[in-house]
SERO-4910 file (N, C-alpha, C, O; in steps of 0.05 Angstrom, whole numbers):
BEGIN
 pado doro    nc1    nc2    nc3   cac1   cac2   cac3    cc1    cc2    cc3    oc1    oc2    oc3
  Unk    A    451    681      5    459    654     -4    468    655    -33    455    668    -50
  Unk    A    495    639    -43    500    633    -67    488    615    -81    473    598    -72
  Unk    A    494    619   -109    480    609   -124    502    573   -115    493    550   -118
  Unk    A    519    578   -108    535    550   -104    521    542    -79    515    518    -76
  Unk    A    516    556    -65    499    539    -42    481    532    -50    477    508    -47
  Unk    A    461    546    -64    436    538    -66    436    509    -79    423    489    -72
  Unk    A    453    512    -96    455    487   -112    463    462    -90    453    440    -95
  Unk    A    479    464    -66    490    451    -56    468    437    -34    466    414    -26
  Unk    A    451    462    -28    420    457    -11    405    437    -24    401    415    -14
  Unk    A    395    447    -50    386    431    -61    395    399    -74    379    381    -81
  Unk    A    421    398    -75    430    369    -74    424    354    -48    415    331    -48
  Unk    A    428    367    -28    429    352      4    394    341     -1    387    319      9
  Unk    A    374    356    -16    351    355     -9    344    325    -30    336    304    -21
  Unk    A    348    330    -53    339    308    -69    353    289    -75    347    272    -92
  Unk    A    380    291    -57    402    258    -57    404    248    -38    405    224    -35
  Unk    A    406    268    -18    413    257     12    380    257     35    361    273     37
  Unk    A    384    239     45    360    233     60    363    229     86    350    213     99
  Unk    A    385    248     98    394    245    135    388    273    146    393    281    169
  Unk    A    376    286    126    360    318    139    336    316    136    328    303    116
  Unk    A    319    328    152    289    327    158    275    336    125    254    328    114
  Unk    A    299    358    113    277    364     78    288    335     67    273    323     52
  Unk    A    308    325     71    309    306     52    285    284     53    271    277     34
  Unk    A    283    272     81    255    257     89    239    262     80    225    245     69
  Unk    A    230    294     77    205    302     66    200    304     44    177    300     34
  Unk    A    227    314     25    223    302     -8    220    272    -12    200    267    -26
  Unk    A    233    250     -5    238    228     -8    205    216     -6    195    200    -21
  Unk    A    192    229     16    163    211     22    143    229      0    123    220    -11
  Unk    A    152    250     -1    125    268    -24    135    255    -46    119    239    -56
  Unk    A    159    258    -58    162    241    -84    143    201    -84    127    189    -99
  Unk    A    155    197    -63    151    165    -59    116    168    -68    109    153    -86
  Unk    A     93    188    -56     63    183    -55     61    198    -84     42    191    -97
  Unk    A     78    216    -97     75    226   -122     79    207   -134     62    206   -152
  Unk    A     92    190   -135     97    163   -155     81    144   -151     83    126   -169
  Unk    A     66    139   -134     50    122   -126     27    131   -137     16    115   -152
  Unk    A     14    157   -134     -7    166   -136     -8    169   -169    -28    160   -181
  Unk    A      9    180   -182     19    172   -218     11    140   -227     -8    138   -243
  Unk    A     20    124   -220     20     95   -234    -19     93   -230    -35     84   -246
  Unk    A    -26    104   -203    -61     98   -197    -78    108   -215   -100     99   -221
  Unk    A    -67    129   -223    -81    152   -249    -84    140   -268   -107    137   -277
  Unk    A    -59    127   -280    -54    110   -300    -71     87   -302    -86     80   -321
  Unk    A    -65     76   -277    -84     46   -284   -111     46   -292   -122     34   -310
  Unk    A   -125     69   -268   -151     76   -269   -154     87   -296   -175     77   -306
  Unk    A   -146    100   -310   -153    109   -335   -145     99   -356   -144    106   -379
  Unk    A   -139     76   -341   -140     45   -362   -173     40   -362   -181     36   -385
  Unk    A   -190     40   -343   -213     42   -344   -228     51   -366   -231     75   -365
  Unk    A   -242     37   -393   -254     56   -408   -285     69   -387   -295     91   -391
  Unk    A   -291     58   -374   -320     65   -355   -309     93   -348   -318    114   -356
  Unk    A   -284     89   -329   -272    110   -303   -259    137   -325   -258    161   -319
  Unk    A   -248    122   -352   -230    140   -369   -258    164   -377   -252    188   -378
  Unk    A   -291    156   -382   -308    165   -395   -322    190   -369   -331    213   -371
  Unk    A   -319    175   -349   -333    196   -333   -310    215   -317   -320    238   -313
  Unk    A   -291    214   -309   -252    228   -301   -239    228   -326   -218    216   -321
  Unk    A   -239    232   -340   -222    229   -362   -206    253   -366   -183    253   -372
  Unk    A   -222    276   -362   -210    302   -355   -194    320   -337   -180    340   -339
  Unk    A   -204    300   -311   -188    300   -285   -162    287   -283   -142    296   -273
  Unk    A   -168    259   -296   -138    244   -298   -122    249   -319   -103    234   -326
  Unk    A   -131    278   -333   -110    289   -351    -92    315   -340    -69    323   -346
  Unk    A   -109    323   -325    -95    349   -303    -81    335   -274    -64    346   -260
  Unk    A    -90    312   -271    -71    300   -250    -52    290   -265    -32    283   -253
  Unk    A    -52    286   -292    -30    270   -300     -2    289   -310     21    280   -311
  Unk    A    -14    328   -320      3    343   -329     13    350   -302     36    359   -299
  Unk    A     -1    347   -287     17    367   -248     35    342   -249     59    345   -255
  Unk    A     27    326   -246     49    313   -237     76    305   -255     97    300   -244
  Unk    A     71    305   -283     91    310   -308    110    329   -300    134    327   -302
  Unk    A     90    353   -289    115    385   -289    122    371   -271    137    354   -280
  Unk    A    119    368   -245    136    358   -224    161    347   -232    183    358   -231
  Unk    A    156    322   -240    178    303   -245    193    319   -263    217    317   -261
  Unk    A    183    335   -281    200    352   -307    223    373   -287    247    375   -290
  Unk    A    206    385   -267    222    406   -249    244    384   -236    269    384   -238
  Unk    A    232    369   -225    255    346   -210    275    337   -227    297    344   -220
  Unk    A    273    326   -243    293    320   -263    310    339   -263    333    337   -255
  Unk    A    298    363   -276    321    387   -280    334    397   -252    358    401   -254
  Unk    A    329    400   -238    349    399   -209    359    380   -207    377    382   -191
  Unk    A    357    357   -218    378    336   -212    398    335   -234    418    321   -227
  Unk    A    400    344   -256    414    352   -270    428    375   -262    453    375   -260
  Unk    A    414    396   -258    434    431   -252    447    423   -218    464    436   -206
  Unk    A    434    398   -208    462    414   -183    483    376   -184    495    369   -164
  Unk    A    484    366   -198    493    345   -196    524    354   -203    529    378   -203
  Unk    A    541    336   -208    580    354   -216    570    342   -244    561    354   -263
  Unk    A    574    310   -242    575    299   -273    540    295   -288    529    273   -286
  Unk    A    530    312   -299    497    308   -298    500    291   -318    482    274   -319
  Unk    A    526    287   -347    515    268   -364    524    249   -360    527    237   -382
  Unk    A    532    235   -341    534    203   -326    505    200   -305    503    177   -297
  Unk    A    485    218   -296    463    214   -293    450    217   -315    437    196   -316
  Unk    A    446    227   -328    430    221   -353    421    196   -365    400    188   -376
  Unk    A    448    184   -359    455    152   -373    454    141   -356    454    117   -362
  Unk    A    453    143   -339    449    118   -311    418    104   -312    401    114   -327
  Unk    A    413     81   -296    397     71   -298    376     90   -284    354     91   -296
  Unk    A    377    102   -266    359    125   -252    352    143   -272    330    146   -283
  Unk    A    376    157   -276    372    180   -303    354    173   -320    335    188   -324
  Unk    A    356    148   -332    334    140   -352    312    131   -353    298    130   -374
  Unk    A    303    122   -326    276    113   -320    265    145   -307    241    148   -307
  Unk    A    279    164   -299    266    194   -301    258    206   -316    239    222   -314
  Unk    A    273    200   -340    263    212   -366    241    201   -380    226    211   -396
  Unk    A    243    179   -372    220    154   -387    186    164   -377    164    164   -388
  Unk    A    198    171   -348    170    179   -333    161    210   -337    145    218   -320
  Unk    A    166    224   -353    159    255   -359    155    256   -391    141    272   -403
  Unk    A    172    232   -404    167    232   -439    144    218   -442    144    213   -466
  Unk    A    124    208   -431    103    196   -457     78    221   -449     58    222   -463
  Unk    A     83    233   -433     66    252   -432     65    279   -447     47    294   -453
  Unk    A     86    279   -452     93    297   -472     96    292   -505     96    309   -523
  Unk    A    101    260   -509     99    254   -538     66    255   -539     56    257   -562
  Unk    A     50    254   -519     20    246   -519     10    269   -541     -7    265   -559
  Unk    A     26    296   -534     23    315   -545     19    318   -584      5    333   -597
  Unk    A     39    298   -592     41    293   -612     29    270   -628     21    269   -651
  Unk    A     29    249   -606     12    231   -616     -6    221   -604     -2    205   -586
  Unk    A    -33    232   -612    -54    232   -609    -63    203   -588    -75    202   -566
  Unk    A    -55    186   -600    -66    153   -596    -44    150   -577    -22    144   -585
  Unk    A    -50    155   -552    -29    154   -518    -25    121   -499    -13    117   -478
  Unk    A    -45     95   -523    -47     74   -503    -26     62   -503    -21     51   -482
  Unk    A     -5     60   -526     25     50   -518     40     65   -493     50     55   -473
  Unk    A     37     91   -502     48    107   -476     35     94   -456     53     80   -446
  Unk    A     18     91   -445      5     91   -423     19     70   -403     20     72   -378
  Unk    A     32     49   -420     59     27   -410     69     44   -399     62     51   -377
  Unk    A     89     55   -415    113     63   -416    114     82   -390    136     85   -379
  Unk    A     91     95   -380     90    109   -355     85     93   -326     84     99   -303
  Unk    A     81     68   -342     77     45   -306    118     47   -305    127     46   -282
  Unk    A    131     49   -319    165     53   -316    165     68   -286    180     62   -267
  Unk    A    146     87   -289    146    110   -259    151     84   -230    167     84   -211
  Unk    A    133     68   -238    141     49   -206    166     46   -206    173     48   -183
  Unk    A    186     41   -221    220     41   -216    233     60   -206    256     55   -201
  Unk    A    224     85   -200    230    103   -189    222    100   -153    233    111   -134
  Unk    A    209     89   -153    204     85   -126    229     70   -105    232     74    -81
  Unk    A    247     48   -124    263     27   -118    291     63   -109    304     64    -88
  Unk    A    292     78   -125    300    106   -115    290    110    -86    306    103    -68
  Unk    A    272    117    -80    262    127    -55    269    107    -38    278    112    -16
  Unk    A    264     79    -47    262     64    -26    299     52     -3    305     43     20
  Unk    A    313     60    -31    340     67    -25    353     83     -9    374     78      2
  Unk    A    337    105     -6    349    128     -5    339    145     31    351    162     44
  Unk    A    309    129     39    288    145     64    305    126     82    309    102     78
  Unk    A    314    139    102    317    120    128    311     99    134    322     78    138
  Unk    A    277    110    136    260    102    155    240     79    141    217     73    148
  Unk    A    258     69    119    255     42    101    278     32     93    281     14     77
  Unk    A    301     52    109    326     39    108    332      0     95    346     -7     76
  Unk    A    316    -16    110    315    -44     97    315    -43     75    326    -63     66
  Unk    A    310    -33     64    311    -36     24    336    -42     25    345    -65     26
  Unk    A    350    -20     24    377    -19     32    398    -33     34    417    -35     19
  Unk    A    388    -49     63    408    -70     68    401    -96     56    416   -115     55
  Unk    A    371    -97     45    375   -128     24    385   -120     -7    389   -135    -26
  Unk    A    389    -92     -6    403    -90    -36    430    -89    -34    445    -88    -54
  Unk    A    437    -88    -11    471    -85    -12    475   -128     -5    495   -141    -11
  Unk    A    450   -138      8    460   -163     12    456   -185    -16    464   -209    -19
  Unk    A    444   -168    -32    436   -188    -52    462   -179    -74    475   -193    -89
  Unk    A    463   -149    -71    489   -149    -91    524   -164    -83    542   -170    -99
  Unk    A    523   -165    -49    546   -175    -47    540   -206    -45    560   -220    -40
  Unk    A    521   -215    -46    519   -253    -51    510   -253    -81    491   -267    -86
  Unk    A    520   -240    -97    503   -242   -122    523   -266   -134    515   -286   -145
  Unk    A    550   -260   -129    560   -290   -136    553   -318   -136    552   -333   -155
  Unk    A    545   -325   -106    527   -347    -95    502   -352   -103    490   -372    -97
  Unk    A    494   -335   -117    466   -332   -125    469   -344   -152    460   -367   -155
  Unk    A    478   -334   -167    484   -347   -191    506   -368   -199    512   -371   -223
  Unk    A    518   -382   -181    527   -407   -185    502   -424   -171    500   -448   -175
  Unk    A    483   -410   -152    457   -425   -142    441   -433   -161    431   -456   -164
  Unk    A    437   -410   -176    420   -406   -207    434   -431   -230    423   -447   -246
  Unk    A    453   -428   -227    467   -444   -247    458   -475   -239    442   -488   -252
  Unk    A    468   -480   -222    456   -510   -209    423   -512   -219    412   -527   -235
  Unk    A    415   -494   -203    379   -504   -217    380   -512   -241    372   -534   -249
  Unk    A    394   -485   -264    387   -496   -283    402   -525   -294    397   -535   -316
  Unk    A    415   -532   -282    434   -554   -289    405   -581   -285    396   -597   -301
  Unk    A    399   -578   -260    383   -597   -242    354   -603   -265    345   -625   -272
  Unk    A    347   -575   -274    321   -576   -288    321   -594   -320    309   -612   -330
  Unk    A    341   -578   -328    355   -590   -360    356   -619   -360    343   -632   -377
  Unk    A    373   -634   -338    374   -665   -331    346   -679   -329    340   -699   -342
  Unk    A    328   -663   -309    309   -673   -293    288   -677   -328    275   -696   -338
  Unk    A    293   -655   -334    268   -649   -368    283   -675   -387    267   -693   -390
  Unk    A    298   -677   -393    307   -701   -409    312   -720   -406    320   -734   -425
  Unk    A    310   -732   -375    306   -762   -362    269   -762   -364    260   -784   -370
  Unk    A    250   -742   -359    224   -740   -365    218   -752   -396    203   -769   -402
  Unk    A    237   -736   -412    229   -742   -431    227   -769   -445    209   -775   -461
  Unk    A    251   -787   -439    258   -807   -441    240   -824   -434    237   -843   -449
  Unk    A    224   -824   -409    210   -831   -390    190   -827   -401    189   -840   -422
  Unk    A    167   -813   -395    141   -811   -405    142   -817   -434    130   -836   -445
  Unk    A    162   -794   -451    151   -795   -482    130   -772   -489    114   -760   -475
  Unk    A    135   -771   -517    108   -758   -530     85   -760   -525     70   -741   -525
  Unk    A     73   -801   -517     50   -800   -518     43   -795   -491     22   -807   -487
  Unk    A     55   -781   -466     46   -768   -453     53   -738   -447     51   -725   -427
  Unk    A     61   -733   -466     53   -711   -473     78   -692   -478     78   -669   -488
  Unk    A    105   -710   -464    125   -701   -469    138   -717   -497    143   -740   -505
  Unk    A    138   -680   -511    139   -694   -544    169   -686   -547    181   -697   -565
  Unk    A    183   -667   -531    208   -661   -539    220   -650   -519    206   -644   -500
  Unk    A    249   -643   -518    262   -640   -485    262   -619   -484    275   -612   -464
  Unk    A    250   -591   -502    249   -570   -496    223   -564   -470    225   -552   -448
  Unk    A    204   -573   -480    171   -571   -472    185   -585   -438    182   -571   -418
  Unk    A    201   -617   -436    196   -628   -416    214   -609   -398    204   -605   -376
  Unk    A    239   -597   -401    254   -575   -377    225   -549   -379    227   -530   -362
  Unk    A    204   -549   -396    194   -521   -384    168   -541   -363    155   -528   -347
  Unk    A    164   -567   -363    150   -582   -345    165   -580   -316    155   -572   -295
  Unk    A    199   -589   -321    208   -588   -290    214   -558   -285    221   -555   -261
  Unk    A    215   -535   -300    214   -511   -277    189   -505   -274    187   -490   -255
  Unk    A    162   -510   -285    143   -508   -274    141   -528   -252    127   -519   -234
  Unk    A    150   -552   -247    151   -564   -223    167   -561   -195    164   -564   -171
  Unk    A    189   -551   -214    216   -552   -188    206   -520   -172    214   -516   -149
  Unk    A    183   -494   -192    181   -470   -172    161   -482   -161    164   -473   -139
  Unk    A    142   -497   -160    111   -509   -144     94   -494   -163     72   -492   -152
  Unk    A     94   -484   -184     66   -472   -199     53   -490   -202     35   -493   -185
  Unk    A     55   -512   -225     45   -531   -227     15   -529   -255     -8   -530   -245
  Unk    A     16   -528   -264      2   -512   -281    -21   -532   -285    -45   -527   -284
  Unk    A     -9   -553   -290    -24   -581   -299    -35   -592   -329    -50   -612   -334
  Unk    A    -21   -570   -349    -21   -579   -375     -7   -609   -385    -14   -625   -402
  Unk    A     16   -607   -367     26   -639   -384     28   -648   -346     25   -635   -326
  Unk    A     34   -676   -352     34   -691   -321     50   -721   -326     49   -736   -346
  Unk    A     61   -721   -307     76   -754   -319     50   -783   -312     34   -786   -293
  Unk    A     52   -790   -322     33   -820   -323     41   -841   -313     24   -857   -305
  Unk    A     67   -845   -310     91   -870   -302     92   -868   -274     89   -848   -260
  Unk    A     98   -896   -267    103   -892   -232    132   -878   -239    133   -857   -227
  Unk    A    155   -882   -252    177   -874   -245    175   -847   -255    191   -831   -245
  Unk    A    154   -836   -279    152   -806   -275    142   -790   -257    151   -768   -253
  Unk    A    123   -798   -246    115   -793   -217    130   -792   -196    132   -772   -183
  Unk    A    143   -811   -192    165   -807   -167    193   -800   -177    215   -804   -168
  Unk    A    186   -788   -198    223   -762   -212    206   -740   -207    218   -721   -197
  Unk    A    179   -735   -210    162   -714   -205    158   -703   -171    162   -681   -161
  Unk    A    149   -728   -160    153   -723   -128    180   -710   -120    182   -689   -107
  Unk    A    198   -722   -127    231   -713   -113    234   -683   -119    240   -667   -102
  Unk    A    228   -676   -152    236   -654   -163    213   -635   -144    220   -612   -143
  Unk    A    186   -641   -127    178   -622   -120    189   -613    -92    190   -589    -86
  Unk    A    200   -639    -71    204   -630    -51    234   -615    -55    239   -593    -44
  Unk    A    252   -628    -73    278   -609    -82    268   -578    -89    286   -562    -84
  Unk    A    241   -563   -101    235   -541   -101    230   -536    -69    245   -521    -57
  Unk    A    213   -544    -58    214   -536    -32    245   -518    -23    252   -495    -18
  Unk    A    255   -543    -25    289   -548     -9    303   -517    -15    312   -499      0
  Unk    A    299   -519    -43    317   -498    -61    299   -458    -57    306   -438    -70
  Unk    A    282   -459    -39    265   -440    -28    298   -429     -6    312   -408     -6
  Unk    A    299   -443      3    319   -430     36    347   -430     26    363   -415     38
  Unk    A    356   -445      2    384   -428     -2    385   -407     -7    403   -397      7
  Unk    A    370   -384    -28    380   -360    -35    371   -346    -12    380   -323     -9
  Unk    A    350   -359     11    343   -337     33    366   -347     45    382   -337     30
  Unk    A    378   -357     59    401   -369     71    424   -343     59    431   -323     72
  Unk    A    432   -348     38    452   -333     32    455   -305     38    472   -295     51
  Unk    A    427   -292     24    424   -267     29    415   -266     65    425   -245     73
  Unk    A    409   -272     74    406   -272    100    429   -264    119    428   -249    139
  Unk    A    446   -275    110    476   -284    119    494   -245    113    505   -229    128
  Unk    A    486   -245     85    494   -228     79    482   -190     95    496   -170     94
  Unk    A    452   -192    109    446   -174    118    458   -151    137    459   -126    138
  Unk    A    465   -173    152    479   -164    182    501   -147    161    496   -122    160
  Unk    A    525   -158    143    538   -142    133    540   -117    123    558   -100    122
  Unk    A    512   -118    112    499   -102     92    492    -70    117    491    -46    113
  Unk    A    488    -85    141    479    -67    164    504    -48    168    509    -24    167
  Unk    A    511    -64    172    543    -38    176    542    -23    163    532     -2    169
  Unk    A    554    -27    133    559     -4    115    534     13    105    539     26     84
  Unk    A    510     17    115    488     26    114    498     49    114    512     56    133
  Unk    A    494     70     91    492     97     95    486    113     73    502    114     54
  Unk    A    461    128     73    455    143     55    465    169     28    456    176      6
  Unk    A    489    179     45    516    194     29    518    184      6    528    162      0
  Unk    A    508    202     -8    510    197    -47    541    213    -53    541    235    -44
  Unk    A    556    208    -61    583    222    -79    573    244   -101    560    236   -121
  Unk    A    577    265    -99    560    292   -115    580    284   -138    574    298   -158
  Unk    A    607    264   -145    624    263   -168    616    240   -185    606    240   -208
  Unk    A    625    212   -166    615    188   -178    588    181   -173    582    161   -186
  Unk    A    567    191   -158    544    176   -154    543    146   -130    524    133   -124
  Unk    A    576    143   -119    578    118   -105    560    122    -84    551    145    -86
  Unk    A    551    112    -65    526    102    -39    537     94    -22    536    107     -1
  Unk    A    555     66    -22    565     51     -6    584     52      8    605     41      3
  Unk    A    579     70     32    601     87     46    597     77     69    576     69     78
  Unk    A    624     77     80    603     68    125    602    100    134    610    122    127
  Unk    A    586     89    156    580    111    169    593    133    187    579    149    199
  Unk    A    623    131    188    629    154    190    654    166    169    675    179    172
  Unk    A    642    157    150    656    165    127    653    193    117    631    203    115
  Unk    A    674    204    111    680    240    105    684    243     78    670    262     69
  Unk    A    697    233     62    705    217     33    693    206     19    681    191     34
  Unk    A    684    201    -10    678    186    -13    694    151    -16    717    156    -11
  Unk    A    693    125    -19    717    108    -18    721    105    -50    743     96    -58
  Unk    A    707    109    -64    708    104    -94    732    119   -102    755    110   -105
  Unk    A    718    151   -105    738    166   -123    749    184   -104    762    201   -116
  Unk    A    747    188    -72    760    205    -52    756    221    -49    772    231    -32
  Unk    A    728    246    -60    723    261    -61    708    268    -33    703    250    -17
  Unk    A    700    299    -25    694    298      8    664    296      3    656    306    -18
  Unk    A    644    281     23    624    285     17    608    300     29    585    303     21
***
């Protein structure tokens, strides 16, 4: 075997996920990342940190080299490695192997200790990428191609909320508690999601019943973005296919695609 194959083996294994090693990297990585963020939390524990503290330092270096070895194969067999570098993947990889290693230098690791919950973003990777959770998939391809609708949806709320907070304000007033129209729009999106917090409350029959409407309108406003993206699934089903581009990094290929459609390259 060449060193160009090898390289080429090893891409099929840690990009592509339609061969039995790729499955099997995709799910050992998926419980390595899982099992990382658990280390972490627990040795958030000062009790658990005092009695494992030594253990969740050797589970925390195995799994460092790991991700350190992973990274660097995804770099040596990629075409363009410094457009993964900079990608949003690239950088939440790096994020997840560097605080363990600045730990080295600085002594005091509890800022780091954030900065390694980053590792759960890596999973939104796997979850892309395994078949046999394929659905990730198709609500990420449905939410990116309704993302238009989504945000003229977004836009409306906030249109709805801004109005709804400065007819409140007018309405109740300071002396109930709405003292200014910033405070009363953060009253109607705490009303219009259903949280409801219950720090300020309208007093008025007519703030009460702008309060009633604005809650069943949150109801209402629940089934458009599922509506949309819903709509959008079935679509999203088709072009389902795991084929990464070893040039541009493109994904969104149909399924019996030889090419990539981006930059044309064979995949």
């Amino acid at each position: 075997m060449t060193l160009q194959d090898l390289r080429r083996k090893i891409y099929e294994i840690i990009f592509e996920a339609d061969t039995f090693w790729g499955k099997f990297f995709d799910i050992v990585l998926f419980y390595t990342i899982i099992l990382s963020v658990i280390v972490v939390m627990l040795n958030s524990v000062q009790s658990l940190h005092e009695l494992y503290g030594f253990w969740f330092l050797l589970i925390e270096w195995c799994i460092t080299i790991l991700f350190t070895i992973e990274y660097s194969m995804r770099i040596w067999v990629i075409n363009r490695p410094v457009k993964y570098i900079f990608s949003f993947y690239g950088i939440i990889d790096f994020l997840s192997i560097l605080p363990t290693f600045l730990s080295l230098i600085f002594i005091s690791s509890h800022y780091l200790m954030v900065i390694r919950m980053l590792r759960l973003l890596r999973v939104f990777r796997v979850l892309k990428l395994v078949r046999y959770v394929g659905a990730s998939d198709s609500l990420w391809l449905a939410a990116k191609n309704s993302r238009l609708k989504i945000i003229v949806f977004l836009e409306v709320v906030v249109i709805i909320v801004v109005i709804i907070g400065a007819m409140m304000y007018l309405i109740e007033g300071p002396e109930h508690g709405f003292d200014s129209i910033p405070k009363s729009v953060y009253w109607a999106i705490v009303t219009i999601t259903t949280v409801g917090y219950g720090d300020i409350a309208p007093q008025t029959i007519a703030g009460q019943s702008l309060a009633s409407l604005l809650m069943i309108t949150g109801f209402a406003m629940i089934a458009v973005p599922t509506g949309i993206i819903t709509a959008e699934i079935s679509r999203a089903e088709k072009r389902k296919n795991t084929q990464i581009c070893s040039y541009c990094q493109y994904s969104d290929h149909d399924d019996d695609a030889s090419h990539c459609k981006k930059c044309g390259n064979k995949l």
